[in-house]
PLY file of the C-alpha trace (Angstrom):
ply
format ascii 1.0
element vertex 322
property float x
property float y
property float z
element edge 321
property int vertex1
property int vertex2
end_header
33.57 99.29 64.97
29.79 99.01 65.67
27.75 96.69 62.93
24.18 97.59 62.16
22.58 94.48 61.78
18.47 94.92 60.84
16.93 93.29 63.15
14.93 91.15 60.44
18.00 89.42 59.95
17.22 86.27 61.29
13.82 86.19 58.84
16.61 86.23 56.12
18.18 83.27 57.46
15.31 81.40 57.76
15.20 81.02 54.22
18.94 79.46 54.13
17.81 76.79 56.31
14.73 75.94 54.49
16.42 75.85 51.12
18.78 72.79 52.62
16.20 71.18 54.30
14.00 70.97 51.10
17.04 69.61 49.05
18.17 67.44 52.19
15.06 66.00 52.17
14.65 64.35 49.43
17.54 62.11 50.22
16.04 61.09 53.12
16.26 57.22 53.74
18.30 56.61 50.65
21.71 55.37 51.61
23.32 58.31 49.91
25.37 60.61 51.93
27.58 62.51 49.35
24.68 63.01 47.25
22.18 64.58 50.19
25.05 67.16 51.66
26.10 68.07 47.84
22.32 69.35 47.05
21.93 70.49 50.48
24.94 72.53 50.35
24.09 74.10 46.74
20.99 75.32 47.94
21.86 76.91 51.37
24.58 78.43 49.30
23.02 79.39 46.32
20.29 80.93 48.88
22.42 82.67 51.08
24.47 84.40 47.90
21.28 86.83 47.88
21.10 88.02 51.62
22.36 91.49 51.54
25.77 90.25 54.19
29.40 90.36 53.21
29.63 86.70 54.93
32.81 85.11 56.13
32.74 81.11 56.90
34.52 81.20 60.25
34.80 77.91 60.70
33.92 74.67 58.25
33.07 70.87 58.76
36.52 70.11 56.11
38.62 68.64 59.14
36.61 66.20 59.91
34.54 65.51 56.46
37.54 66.08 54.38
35.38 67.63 51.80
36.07 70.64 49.70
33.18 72.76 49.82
31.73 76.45 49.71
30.99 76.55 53.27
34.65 75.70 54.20
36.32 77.59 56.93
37.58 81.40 55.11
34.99 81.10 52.01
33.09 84.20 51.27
28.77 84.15 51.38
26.66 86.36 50.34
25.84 89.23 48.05
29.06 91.47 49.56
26.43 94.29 49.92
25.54 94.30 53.63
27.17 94.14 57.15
30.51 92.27 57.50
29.35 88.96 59.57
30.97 85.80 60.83
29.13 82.25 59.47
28.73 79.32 60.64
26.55 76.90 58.52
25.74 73.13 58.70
23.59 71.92 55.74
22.47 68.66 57.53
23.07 68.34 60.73
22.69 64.51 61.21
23.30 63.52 57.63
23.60 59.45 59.13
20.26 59.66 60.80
19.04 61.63 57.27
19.91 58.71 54.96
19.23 56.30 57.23
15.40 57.78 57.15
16.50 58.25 61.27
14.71 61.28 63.13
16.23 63.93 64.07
18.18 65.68 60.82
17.99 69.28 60.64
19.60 72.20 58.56
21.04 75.19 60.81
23.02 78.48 60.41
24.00 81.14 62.68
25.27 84.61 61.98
26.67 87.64 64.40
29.18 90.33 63.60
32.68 90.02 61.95
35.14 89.13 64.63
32.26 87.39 67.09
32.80 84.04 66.66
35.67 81.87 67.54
37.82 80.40 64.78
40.18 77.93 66.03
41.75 76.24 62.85
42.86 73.65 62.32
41.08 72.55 65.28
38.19 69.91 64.46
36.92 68.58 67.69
35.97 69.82 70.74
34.61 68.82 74.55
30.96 70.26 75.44
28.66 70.79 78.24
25.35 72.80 77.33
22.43 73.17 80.16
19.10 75.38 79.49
18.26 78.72 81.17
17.14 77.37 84.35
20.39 75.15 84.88
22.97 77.93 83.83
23.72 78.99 87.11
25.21 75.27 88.02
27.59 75.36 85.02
31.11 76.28 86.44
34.51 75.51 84.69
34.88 72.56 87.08
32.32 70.90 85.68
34.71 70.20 82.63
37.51 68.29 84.74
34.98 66.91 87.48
33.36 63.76 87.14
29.87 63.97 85.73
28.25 62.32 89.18
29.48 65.83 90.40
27.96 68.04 87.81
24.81 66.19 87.23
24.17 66.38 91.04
24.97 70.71 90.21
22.26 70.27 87.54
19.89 68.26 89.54
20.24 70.72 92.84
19.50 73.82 90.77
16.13 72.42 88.77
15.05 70.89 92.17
15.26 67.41 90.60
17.04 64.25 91.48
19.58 62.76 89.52
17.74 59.63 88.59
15.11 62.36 87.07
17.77 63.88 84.41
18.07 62.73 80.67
21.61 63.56 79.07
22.32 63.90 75.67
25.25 62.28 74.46
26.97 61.18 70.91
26.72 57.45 70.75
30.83 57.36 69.84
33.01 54.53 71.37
35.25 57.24 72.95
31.83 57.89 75.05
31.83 54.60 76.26
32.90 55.51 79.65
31.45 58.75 80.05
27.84 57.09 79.37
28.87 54.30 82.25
29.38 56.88 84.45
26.22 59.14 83.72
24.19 55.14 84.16
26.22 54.92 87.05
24.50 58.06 89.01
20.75 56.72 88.00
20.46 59.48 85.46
18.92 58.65 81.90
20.86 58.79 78.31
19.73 60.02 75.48
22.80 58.41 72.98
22.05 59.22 69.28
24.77 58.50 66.63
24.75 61.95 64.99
23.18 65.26 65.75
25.41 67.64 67.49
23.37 71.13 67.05
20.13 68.83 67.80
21.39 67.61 71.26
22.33 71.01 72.16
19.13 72.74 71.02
17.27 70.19 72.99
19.50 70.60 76.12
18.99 74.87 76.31
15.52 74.67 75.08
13.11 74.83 78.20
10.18 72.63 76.79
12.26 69.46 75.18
12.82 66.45 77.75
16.59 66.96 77.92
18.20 68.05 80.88
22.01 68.64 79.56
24.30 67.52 76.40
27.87 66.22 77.49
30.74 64.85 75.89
32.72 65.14 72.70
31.46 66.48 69.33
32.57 69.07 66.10
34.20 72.82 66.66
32.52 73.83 64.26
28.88 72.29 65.29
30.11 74.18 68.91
30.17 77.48 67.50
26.62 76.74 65.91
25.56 75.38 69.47
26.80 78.83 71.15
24.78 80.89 68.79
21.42 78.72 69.74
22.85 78.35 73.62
23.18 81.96 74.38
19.85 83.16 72.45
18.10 80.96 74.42
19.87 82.18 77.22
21.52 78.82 77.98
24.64 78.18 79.59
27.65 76.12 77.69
31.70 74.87 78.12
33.85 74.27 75.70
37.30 73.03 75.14
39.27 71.65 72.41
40.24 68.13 72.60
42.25 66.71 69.83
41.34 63.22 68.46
44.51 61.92 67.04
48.08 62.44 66.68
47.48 64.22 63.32
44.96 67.22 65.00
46.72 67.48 68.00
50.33 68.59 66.32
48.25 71.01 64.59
46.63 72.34 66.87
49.91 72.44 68.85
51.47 74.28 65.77
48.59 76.88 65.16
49.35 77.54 68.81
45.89 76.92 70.17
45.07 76.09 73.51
44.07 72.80 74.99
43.36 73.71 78.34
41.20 76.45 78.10
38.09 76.51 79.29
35.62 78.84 76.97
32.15 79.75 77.67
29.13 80.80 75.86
30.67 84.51 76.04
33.14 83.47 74.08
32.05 80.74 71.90
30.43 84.12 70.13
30.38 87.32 71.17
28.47 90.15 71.49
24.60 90.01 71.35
24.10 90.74 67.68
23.58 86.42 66.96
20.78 85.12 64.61
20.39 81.56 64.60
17.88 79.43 62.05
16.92 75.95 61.96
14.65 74.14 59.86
13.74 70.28 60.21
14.48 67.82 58.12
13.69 64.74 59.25
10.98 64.38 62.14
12.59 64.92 65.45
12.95 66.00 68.60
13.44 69.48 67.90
11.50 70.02 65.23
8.91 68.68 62.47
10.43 67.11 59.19
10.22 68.19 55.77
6.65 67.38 54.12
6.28 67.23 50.44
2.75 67.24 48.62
2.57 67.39 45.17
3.64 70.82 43.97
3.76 72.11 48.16
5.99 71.23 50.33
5.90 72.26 54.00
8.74 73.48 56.84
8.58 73.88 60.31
11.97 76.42 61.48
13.20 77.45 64.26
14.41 81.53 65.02
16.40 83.02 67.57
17.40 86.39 68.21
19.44 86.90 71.12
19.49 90.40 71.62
15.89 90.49 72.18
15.09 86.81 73.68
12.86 86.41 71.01
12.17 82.81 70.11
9.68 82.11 66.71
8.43 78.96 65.47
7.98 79.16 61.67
5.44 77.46 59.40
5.76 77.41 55.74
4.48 76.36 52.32
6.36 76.33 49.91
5.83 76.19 46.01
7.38 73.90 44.24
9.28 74.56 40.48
9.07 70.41 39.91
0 1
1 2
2 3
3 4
4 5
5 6
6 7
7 8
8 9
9 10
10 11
11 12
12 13
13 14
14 15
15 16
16 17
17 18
18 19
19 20
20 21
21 22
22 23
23 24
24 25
25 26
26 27
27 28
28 29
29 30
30 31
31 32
32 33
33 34
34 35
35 36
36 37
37 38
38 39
39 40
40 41
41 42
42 43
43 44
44 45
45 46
46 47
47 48
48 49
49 50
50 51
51 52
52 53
53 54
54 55
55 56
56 57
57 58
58 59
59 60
60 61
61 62
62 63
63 64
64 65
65 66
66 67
67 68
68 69
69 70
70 71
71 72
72 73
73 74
74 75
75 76
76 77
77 78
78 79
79 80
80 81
81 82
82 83
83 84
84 85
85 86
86 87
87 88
88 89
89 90
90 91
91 92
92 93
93 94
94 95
95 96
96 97
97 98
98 99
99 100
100 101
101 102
102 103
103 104
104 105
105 106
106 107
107 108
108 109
109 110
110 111
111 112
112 113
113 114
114 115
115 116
116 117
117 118
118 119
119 120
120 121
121 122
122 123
123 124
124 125
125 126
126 127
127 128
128 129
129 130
130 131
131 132
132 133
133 134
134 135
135 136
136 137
137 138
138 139
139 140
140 141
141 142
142 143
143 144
144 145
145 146
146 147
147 148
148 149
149 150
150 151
151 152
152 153
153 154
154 155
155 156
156 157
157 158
158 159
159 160
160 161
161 162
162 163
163 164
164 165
165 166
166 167
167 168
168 169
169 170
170 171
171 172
172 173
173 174
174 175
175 176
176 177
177 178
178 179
179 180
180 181
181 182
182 183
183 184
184 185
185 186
186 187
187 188
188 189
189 190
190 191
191 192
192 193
193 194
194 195
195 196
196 197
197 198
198 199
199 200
200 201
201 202
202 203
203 204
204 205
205 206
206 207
207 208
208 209
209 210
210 211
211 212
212 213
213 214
214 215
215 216
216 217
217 218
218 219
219 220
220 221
221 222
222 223
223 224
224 225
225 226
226 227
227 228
228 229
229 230
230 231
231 232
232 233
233 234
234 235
235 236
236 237
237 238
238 239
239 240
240 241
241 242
242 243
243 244
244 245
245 246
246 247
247 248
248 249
249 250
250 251
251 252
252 253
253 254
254 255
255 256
256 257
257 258
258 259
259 260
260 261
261 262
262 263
263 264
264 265
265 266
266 267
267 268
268 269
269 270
270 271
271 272
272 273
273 274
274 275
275 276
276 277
277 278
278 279
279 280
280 281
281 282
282 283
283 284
284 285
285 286
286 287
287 288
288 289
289 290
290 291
291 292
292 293
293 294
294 295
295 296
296 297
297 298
298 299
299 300
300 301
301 302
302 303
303 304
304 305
305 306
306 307
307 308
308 309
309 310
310 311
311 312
312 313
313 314
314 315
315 316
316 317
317 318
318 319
319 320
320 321
């Protein structure tokens, strides 16, 4: 059944990723991480609940955060009165590097038709690969199994670059440790941040950021976020699950999921109907941080449309109520 989306959709979601940043923000530095995702959570939500969609979480952070929360996998969001779309939120995105006063925290949200996105609960983690526009081309399932001298040398051919001349994104996680030895290894440069899934992968597909291509092991659900961003920017990305202890992997194993298979952008999310949003929280990378002055405070957001290509960078001032 065909979905009219409007095609101002992703102007709407702006506004769901600004409300979390503001309320993120203000935690920033502070040591306090229950408290920062609680108010950034209430306000994405309490934002969203008046966008004209009749939203379906498709799949949540409560896996891995063990948190009950209204943006868990299967929770309802929005008004009810609009098109039937899949959700995938993350309030902070980076909410170590956010209380730690780190750069790099940002508030993100994607949105495409029901039945686009892939929902693989109880699955919490998965393995990644995500290259920009102009390295998609090198990005074959092989990649996944190969070792990464082998597909950074695919990346390197294809931008007309040597391998010493690539920077990779990876989660600083001891189960990394030998992936980031191999990627020294080749000559190539590491980018290893503690938190910041989305970010890495935004960085990696966007054409003007100094990354060349996020590997390794992060969040399904920060994936499925990735894919929107990935294939509106017209990106390439790999996915599989990958299980990271006994307790996930007989789950997985009873939900029936598969392990092995290798999933692409394609079908990370479907179709070409995908809004994504992301406003900054902290300074960063990808984008400018929150900035509050007196009764303004300022945002800098990200938009992506992928039907049309269409890439906006949005500035806005914001009035206050305290």
């Amino acid at each position: 059944m065909h979905v009219q989306v409007s095609p101002n959709l992703g102007l709407s979601l702006v506004r769901v990723t600004e409300a979390a940043a503001l309320a993120a923000g203000r935690w920033m530095g502070r040591g306090d991480p229950i408290s920062a995702n609680r108010a950034a959570t209430h306000a994405m939500v309490e934002t969203f609940n008046t966008l004209d969609v009749d939203g379906c979480i498709v799949v949540g952070e409560e896996g891995r955060l063990g948190l009950s929360s209204p943006l868990n996998s299967g929770k309802m969001i929005g008004n009810g009165e609009g098109p039937a779309m899949d959700v995938v939120a993350d309030p902070i995105d980076g909410t170590s590097l956010l209380i730690k006063g780190s750069p790099g925290a940002i508030a993100v949200a994607g949105i495409a038709p029901r039945g686009s996105m892939w929902a693989p609960a109880p699955a919490v983690y998965m393995e990644k690969i995500v290259v920009g526009r102009d390295a998609a081309q090198a990005l074959v399932p092989e990649c996944m199994d190969a070792p990464a001298a082998w597909t950074l040398a695919l990346v390197a051919r294809v931008k007309n670059k040597s391998v010493r001349d690539l920077v990779v994104f990876v989660l600083d996680r001891p189960r990394h440790k030998h992936l980031i030895e191999e990627i020294q290894a080749t000559g190539a440069r590491v980018i290893a941040r503690s938190h910041g899934d989305v970010s890495g992968a935004l960085m990696a597909a966007s054409r003007n950021l100094n990354v060349d291509i996020l590997m390794g092991i992060g969040g399904v659900s920060e994936g499925v976020i990735a894919a929107c961003a990935v294939k509106s920017l017209q990106g390439a990305m790999l996915g599989r699950l990958s299980p990271q202890s006994p307790e996930e992997a007989a789950a997985v194993r009873e939900a029936g999921l598969d392990t092995k298979k290798i999933l692409t952008s394609d079908e990370l999310v479907s179709g070409r109907s995908i809004y994504f949003a992301a406003t900054g929280i902290s300074d960063g990378g990808v984008l400018p941080g929150v900035r509050y002055n007196g009764v303004i405070a300022e945002t800098e957001s990200l938009i992506l449309r992928c039907k049309t290509g269409t890439r906006r960078i949005v500035h806005t001032e914001h009035l206050l109520d305290d």
